[in-house]
C-alpha positions in Angstrom: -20.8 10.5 8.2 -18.8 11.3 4.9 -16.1 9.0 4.6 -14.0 12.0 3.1 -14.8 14.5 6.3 -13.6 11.0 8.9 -10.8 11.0 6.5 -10.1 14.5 7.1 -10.7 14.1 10.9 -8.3 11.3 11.4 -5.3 13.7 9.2 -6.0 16.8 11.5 -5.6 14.9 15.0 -2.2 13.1 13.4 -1.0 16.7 12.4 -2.0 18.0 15.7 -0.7 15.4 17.9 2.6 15.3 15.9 3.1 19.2 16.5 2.3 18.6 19.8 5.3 15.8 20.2 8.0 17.7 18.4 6.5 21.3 20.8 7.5 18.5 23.5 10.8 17.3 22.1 12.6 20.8 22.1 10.5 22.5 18.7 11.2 22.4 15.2 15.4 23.3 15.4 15.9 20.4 17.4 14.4 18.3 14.8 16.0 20.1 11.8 19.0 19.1 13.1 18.8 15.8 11.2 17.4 17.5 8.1 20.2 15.6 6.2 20.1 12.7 7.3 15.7 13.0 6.8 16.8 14.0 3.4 18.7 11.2 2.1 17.0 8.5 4.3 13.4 9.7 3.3 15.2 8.6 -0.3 15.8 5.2 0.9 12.2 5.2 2.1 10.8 5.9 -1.1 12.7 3.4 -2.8 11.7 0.3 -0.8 8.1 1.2 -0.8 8.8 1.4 -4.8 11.0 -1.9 -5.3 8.7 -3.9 -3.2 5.1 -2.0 -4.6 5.7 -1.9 -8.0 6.3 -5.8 -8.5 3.1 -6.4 -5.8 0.7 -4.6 -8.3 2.3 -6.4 -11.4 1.5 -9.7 -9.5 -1.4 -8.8 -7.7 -3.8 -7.4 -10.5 -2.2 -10.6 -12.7 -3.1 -13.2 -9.7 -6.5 -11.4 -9.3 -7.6 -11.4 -13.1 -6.3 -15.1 -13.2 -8.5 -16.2 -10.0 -11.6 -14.5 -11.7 -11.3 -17.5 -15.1 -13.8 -19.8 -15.5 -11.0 -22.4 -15.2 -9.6 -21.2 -11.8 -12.3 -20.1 -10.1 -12.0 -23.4 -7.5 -8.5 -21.8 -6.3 -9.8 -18.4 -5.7 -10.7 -19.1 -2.2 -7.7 -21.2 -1.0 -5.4 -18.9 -2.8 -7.2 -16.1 -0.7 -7.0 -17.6 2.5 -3.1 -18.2 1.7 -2.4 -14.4 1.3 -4.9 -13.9 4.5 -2.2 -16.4 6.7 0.6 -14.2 5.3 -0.8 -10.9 5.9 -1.8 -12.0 9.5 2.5 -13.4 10.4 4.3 -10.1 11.6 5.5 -8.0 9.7 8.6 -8.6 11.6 8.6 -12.2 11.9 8.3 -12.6 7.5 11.8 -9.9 7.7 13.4 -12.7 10.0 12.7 -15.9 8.2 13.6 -14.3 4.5 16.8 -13.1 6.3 17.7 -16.4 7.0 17.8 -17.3 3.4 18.6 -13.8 1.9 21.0 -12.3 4.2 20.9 -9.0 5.9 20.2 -5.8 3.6 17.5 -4.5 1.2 16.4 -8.0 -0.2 14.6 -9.7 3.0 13.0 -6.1 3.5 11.9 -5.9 0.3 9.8 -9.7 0.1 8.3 -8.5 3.4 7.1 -5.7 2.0 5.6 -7.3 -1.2 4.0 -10.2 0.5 1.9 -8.0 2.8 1.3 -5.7 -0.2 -0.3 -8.5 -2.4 -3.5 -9.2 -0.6 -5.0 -5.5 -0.7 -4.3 -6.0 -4.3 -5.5 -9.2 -4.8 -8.8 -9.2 -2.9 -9.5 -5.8 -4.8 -9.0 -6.9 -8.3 -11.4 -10.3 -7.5 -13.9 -8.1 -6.1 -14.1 -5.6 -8.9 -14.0 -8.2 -11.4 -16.6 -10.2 -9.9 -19.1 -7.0 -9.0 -19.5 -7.0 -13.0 -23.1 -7.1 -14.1 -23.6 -10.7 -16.0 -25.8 -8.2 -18.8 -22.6 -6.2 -19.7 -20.5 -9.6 -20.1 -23.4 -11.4 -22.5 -23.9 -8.0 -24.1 -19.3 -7.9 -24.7 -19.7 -11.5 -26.0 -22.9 -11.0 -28.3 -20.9 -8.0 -30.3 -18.3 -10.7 -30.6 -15.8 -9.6 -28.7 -12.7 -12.2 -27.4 -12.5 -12.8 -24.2 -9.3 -10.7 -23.9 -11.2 -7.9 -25.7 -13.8 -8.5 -23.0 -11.4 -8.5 -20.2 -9.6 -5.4 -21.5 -12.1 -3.0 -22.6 -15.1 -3.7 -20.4 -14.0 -6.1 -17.4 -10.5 -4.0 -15.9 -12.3 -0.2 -17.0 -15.5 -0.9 -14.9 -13.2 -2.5 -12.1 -10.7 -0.1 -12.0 -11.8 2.4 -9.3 -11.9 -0.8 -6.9 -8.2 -2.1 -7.9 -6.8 1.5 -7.4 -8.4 1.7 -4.1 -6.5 -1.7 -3.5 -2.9 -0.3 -4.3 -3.9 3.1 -2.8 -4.1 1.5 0.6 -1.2 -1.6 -0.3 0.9 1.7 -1.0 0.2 3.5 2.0 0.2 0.4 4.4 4.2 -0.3 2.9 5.4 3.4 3.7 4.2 3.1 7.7 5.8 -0.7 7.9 8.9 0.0 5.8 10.7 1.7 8.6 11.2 -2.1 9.9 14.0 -2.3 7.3 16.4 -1.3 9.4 15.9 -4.0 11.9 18.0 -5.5 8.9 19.7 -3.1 7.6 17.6 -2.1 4.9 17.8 2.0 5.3 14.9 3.9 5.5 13.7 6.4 8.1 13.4 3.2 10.4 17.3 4.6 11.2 15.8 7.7 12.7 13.0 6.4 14.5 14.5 3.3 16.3 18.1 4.9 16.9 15.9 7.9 18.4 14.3 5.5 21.0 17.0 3.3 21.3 19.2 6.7 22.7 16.0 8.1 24.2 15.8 11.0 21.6 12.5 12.3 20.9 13.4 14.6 18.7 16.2 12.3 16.5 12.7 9.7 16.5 10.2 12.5 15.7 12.6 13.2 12.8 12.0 9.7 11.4 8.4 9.3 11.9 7.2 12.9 11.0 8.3 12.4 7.3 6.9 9.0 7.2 3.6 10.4 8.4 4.2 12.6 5.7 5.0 10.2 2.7 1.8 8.4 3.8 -0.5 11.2 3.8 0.8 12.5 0.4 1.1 8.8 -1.2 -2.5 8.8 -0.8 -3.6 12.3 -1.9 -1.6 11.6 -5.0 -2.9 8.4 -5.5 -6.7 9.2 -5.1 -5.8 12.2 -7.9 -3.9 9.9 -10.1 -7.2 7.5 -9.4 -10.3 10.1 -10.6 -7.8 11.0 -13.6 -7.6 7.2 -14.8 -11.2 6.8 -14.0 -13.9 7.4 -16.5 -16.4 10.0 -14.7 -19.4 7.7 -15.5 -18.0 4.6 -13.5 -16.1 6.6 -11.3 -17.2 5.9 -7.5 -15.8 8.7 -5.4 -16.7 6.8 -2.0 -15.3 3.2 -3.5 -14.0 1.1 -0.5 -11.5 -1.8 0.0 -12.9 -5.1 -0.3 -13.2 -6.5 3.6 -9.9 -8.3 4.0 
């Protein structure tokens, strides 16, 4: 079956069964009642999946192109099986320790969300870099090209489409755990959704979790756009999959 048309599938029966819940909850005015409150906390949202994101690509791609040189190839696996033990501690528990040493607020939110953000990242940019044909690196090196030429103009182009399709899903995975911020007072539409079943208010939680259905499903139509416009068409690989984590 097309990946695209499961993709589709899977969208459709969240839509529907979200209409459903807020039909359930008292209709659309009951949730609009927070509409402020969706406003400026769907703001808050969008910023911690942004502050904790933007620094997990910067290290990710940099920790994956580093773990594909000749000269640190033997730390590729144990560096990988690291980032597999940290992905696999909850979500939850990571927010705890690093508010032991950072205090309550944005900042122990924020390294929970970049650690579990990294190994998407990672794994994708080792396994593009290492699907490379060995004929297009010999060819690179017999036009004389440095091996920062080689990295830069053929290496990261031809890899590309499998390192977007790593931050497309790190991206996405941060906007559906971020609401755990406020467990620690890190804002977010957390506020709506656990104050809504903490006072056994479907619609005040229905409120939260609609827009972050939401800014996930958009996150990744905009990044699969932003992805076939960075891609050259002749490398471009429309059905490109994470790397197995």
């Amino acid at each position: 079956m097309n990946p695209r048309f499961m993709r589709f599938c899977v969208v459709g029966a969240g839509i529907a069964l979200l209409c459903a819940a807020a039909i359930a909850s008292g209709g659309a005015a009951a949730i609009l009642q927070y509409r402020k409150e969706m406003v400026h906390l769907s703001q808050q949202h969008i910023m911690l999946v942004l502050y904790s994101g933007g620094p997990a690509i910067v290290a990710g791609v940099l920790l994956g192109i580093a773990l594909t040189r000749r000269s640190l190839r033997r730390f590729c696996e144990p560096v990988m099986q690291v980032l597999n033990i940290v992905t696999a501690i909850p979500t939850l528990a990571i927010i705890a320790l690093a508010m032991m040493a950072l205090g309550v607020g944005k900042p122990p939110a924020l390294v929970a969300l970049f650690l579990h953000a990294l190994l998407p990242i990672v794994r994708n940019t080792v396994e593009g870099l290492r699907q490379l044909p060995p004929a297009e690196l010999e060819c690179a090196r017999g036009m004389g090209m440095t091996p920062s030429q080689t990295l830069m103009l053929v290496e990261l182009p031809e890899a590309l489409p499998i390192i977007a399709q790593g931050v497309r899903v790190a991206l996405v995975i941060n906007v559906g755990v971020a609401p755990l911020a406020f467990l620690v007072g890190g804002g977010g539409l957390g506020d709506l959704i656990f104050s809504g079943i903490d006072l056994f208010e479907p619609a005040m939680m229905l409120a939260g979790a609609i827009p972050t259905a939401a800014l996930a499903v958009t996150l990744d139509f905009l990044l699969s756009r932003l992805t076939r416009l960075l891609v050259s068409p002749g490398i471009r690989n429309d059905d490109a999959t994470v790397a197995q984590l």
